[in-house]
N, CA, C and O atoms as CSV, one atom per row, in Angstrom:
chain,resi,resn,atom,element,x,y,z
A,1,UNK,N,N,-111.546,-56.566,-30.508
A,1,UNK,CA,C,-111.008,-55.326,-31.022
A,1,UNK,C,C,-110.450,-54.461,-29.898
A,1,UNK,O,O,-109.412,-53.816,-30.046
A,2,UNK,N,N,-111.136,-54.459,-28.809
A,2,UNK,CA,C,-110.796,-53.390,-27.920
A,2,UNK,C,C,-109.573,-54.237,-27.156
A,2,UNK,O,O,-108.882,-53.507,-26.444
A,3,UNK,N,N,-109.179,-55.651,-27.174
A,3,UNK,CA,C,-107.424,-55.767,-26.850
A,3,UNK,C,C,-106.504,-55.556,-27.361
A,3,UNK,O,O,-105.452,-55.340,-26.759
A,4,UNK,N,N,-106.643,-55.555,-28.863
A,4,UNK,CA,C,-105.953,-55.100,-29.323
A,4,UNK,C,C,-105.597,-53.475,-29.653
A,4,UNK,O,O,-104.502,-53.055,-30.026
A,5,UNK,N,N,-106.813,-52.682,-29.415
A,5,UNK,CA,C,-106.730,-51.212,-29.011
A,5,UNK,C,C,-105.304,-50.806,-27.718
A,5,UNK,O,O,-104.410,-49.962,-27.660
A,6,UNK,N,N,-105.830,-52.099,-26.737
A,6,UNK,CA,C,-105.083,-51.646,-25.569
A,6,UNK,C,C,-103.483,-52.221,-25.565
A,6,UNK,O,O,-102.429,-51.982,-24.975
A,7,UNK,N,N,-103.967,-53.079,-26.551
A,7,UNK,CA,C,-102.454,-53.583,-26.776
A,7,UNK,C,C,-101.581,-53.004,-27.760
A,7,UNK,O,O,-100.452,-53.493,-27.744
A,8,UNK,N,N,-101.777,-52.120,-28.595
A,8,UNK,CA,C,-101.244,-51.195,-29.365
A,8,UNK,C,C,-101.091,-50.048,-28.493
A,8,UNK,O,O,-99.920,-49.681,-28.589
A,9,UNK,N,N,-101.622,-49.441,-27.825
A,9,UNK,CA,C,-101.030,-47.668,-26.900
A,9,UNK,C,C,-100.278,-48.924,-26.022
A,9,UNK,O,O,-99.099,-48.646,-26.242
A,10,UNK,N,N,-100.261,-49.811,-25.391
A,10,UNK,CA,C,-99.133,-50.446,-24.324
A,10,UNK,C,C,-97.933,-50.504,-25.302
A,10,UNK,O,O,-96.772,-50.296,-24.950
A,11,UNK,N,N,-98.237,-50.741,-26.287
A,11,UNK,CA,C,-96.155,-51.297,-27.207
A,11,UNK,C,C,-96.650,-49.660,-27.689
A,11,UNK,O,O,-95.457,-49.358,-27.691
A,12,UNK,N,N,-97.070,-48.864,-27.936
A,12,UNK,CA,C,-96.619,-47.335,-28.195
A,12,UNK,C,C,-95.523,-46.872,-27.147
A,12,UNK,O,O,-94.350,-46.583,-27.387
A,13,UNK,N,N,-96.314,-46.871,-25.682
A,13,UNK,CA,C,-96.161,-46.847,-24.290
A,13,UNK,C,C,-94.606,-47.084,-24.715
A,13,UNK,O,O,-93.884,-46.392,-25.433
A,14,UNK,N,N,-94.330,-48.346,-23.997
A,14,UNK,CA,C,-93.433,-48.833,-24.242
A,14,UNK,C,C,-92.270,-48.310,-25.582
A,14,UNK,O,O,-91.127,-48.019,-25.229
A,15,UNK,N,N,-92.599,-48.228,-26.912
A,15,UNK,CA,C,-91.944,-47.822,-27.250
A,15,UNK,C,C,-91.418,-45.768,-27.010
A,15,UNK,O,O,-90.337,-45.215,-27.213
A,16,UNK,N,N,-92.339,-45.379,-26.674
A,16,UNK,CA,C,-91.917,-44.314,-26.157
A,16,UNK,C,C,-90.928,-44.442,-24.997
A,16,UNK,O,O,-89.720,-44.619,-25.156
A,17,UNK,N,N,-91.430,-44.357,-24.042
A,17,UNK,CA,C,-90.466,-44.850,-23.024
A,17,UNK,C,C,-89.392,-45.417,-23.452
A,17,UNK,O,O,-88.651,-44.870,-22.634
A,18,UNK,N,N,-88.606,-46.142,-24.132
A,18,UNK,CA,C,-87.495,-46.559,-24.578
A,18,UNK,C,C,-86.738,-45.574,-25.158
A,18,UNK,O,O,-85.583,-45.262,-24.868
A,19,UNK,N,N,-87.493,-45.076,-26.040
A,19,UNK,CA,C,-87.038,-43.913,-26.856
A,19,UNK,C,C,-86.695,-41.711,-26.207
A,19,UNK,O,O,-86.128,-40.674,-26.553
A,20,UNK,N,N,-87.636,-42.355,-25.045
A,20,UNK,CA,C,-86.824,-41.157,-24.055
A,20,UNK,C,C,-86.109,-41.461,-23.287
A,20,UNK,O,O,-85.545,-40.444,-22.885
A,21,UNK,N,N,-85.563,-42.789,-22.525
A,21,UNK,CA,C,-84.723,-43.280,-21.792
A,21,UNK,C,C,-83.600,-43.214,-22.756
A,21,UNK,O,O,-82.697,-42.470,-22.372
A,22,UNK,N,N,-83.408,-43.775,-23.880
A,22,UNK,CA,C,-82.290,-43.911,-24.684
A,22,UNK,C,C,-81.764,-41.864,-24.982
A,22,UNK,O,O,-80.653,-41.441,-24.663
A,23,UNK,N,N,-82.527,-41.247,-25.423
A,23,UNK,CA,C,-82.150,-39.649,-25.727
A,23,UNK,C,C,-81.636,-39.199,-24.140
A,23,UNK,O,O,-80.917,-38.201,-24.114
A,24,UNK,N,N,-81.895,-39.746,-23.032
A,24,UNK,CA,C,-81.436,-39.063,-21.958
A,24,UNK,C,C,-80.136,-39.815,-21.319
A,24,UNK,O,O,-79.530,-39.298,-20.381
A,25,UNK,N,N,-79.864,-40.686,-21.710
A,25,UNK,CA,C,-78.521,-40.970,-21.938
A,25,UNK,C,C,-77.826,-41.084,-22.663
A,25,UNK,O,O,-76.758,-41.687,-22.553
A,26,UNK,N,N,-78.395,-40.339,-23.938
A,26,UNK,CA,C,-76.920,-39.815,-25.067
A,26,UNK,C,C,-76.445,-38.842,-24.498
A,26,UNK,O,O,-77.080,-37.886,-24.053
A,27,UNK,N,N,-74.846,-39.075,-24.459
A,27,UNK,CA,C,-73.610,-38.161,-24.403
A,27,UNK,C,C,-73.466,-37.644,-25.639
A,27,UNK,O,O,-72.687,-36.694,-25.562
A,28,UNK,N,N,-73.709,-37.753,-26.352
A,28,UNK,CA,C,-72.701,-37.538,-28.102
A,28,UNK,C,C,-73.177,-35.733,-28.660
A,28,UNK,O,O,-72.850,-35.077,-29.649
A,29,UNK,N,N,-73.997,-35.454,-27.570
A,29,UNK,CA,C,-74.951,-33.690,-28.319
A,29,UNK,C,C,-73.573,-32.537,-27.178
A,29,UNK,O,O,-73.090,-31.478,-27.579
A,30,UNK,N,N,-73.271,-33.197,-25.809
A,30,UNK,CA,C,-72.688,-32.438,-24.615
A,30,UNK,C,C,-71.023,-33.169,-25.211
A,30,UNK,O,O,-70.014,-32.564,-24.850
A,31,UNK,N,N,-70.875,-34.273,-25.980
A,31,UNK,CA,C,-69.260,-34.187,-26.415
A,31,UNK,C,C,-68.913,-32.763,-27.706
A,31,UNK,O,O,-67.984,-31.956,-27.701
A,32,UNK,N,N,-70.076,-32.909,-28.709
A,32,UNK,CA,C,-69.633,-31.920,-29.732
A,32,UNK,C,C,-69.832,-30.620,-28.798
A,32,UNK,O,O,-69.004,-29.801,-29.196
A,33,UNK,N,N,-70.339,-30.247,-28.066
A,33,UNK,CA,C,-70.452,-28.643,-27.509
A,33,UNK,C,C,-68.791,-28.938,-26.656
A,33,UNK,O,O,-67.797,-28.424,-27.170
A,34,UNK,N,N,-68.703,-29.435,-25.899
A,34,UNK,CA,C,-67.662,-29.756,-25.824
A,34,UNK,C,C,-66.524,-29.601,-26.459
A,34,UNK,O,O,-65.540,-29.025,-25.993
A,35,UNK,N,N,-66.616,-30.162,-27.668
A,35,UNK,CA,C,-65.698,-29.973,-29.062
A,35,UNK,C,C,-65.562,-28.730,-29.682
A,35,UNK,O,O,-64.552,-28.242,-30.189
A,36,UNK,N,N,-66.820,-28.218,-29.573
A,36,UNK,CA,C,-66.993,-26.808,-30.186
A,36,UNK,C,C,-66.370,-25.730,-29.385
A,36,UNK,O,O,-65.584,-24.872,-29.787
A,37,UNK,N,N,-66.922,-25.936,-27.978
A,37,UNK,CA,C,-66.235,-25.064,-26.854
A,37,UNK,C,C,-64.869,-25.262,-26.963
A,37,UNK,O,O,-64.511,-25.037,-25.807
A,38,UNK,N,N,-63.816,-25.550,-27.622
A,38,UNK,CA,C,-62.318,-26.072,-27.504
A,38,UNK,C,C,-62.314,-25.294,-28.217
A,38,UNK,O,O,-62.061,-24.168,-27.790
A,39,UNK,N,N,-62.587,-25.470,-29.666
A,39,UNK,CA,C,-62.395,-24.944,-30.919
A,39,UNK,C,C,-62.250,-23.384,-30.975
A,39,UNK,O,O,-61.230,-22.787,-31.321
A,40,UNK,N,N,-63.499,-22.788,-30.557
A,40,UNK,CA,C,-63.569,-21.535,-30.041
A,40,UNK,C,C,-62.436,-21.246,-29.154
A,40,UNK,O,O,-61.740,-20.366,-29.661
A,41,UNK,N,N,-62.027,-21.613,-28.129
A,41,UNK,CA,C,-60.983,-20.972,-27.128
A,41,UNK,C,C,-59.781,-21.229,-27.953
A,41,UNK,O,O,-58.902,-20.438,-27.612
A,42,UNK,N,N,-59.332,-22.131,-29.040
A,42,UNK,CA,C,-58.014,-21.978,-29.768
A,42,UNK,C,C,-58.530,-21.029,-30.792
A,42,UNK,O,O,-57.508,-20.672,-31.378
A,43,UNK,N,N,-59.385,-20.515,-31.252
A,43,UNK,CA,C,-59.599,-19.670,-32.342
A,43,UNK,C,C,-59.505,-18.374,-31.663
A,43,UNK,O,O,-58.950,-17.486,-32.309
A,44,UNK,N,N,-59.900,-18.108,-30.589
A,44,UNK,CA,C,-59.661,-16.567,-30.047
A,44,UNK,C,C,-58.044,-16.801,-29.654
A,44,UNK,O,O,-57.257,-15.871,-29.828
A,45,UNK,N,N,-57.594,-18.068,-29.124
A,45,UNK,CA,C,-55.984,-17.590,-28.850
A,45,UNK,C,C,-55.070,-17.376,-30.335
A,45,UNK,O,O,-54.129,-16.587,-30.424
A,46,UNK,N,N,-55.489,-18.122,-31.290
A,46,UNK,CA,C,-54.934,-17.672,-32.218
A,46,UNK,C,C,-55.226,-16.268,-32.965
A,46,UNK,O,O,-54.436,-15.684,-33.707
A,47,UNK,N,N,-56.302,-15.924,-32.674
A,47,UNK,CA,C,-56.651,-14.606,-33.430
A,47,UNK,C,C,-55.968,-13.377,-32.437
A,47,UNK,O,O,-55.375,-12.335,-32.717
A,48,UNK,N,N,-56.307,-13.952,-31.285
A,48,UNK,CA,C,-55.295,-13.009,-30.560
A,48,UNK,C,C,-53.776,-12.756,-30.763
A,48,UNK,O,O,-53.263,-11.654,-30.568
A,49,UNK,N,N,-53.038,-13.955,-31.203
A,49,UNK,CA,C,-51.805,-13.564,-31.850
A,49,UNK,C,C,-51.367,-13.334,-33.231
A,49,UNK,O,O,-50.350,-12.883,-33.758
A,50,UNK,N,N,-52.043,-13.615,-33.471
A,50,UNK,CA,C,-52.078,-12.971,-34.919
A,50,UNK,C,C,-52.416,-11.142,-35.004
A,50,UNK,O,O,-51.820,-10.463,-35.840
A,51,UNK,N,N,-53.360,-10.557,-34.101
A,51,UNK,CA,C,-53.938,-9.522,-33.823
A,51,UNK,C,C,-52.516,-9.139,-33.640
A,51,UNK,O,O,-51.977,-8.520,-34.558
A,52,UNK,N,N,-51.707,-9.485,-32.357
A,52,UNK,CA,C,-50.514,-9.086,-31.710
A,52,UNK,C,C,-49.354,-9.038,-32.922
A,52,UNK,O,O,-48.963,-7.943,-33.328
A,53,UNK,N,N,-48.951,-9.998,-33.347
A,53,UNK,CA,C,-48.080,-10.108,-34.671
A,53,UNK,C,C,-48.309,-8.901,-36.093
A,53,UNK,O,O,-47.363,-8.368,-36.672
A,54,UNK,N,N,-49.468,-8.722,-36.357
A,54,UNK,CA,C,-49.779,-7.819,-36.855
A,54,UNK,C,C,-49.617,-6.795,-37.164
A,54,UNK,O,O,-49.734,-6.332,-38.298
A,55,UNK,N,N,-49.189,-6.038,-35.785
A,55,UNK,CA,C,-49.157,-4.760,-35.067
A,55,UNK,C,C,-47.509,-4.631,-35.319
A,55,UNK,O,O,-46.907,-3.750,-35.935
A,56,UNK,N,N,-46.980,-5.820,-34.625
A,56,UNK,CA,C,-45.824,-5.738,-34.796
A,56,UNK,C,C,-44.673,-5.621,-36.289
A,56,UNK,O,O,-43.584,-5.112,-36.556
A,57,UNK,N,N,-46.037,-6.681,-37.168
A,57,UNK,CA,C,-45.300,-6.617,-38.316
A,57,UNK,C,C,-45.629,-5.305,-39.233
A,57,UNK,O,O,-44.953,-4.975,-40.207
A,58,UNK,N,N,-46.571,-4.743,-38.843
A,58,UNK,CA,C,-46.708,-3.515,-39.033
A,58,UNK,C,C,-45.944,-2.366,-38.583
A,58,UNK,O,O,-45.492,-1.441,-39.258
A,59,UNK,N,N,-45.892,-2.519,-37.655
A,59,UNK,CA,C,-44.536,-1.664,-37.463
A,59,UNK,C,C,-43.580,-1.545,-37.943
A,59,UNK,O,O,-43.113,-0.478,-38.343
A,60,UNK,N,N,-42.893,-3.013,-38.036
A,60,UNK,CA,C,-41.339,-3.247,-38.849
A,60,UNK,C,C,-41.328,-2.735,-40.311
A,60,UNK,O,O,-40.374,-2.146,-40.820
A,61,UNK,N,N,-42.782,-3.098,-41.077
A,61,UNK,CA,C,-42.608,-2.908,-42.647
A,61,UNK,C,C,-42.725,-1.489,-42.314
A,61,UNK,O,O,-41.655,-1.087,-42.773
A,62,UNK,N,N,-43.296,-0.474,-41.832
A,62,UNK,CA,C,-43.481,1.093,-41.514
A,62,UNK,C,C,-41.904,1.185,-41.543
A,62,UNK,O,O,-41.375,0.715,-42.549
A,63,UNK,N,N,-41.386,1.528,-40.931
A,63,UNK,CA,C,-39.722,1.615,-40.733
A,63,UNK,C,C,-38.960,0.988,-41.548
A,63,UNK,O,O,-37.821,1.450,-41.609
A,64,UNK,N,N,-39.222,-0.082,-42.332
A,64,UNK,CA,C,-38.785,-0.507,-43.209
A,64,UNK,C,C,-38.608,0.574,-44.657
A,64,UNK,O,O,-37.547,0.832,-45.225
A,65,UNK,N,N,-39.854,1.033,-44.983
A,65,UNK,CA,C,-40.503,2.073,-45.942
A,65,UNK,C,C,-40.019,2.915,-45.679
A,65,UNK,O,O,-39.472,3.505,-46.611
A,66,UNK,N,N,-39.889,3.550,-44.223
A,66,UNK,CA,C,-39.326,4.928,-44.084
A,66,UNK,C,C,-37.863,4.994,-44.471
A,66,UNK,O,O,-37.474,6.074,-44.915
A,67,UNK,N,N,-36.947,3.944,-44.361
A,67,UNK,CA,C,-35.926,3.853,-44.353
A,67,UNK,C,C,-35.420,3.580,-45.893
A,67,UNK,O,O,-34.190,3.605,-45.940
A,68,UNK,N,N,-35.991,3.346,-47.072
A,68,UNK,CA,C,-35.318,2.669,-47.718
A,68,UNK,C,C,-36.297,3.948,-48.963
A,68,UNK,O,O,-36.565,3.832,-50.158
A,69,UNK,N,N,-36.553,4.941,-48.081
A,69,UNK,CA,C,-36.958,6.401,-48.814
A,69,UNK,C,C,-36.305,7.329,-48.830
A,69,UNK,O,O,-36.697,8.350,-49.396
């Protein structure tokens, strides 16, 4: 009984160890932040022109209104 005690925590062992060697060389958690970090920097450049366009098209319809009063 007691080899097979020791031989069950050794293949635990073992399977642990496999199973933190394998998580510390996944890439796939630092590609989506990655992915995400992109996403974000085109979402503020677009909101930024849109912000800018805005202003502008706000302006034009203002003068537009004034003019056609």
């Amino acid at each position: 009984m007691r080899v097979n005690l020791t031989r069950s925590r050794q293949h635990w062992s073992y399977v642990m160890n496999r199973l933190v060697l394998r998580f510390l060389k996944d890439n796939s958690g630092a590609t989506a932040i990655e992915y995400g970090l992109i996403a974000a920097g085109i979402s503020v450049a677009i909101i930024a022109v849109v912000n800018g366009l805005g202003s502008k098209l706000n302006t034009t319809f203002t003068s537009v209104s004034t003019q056609l009063k």
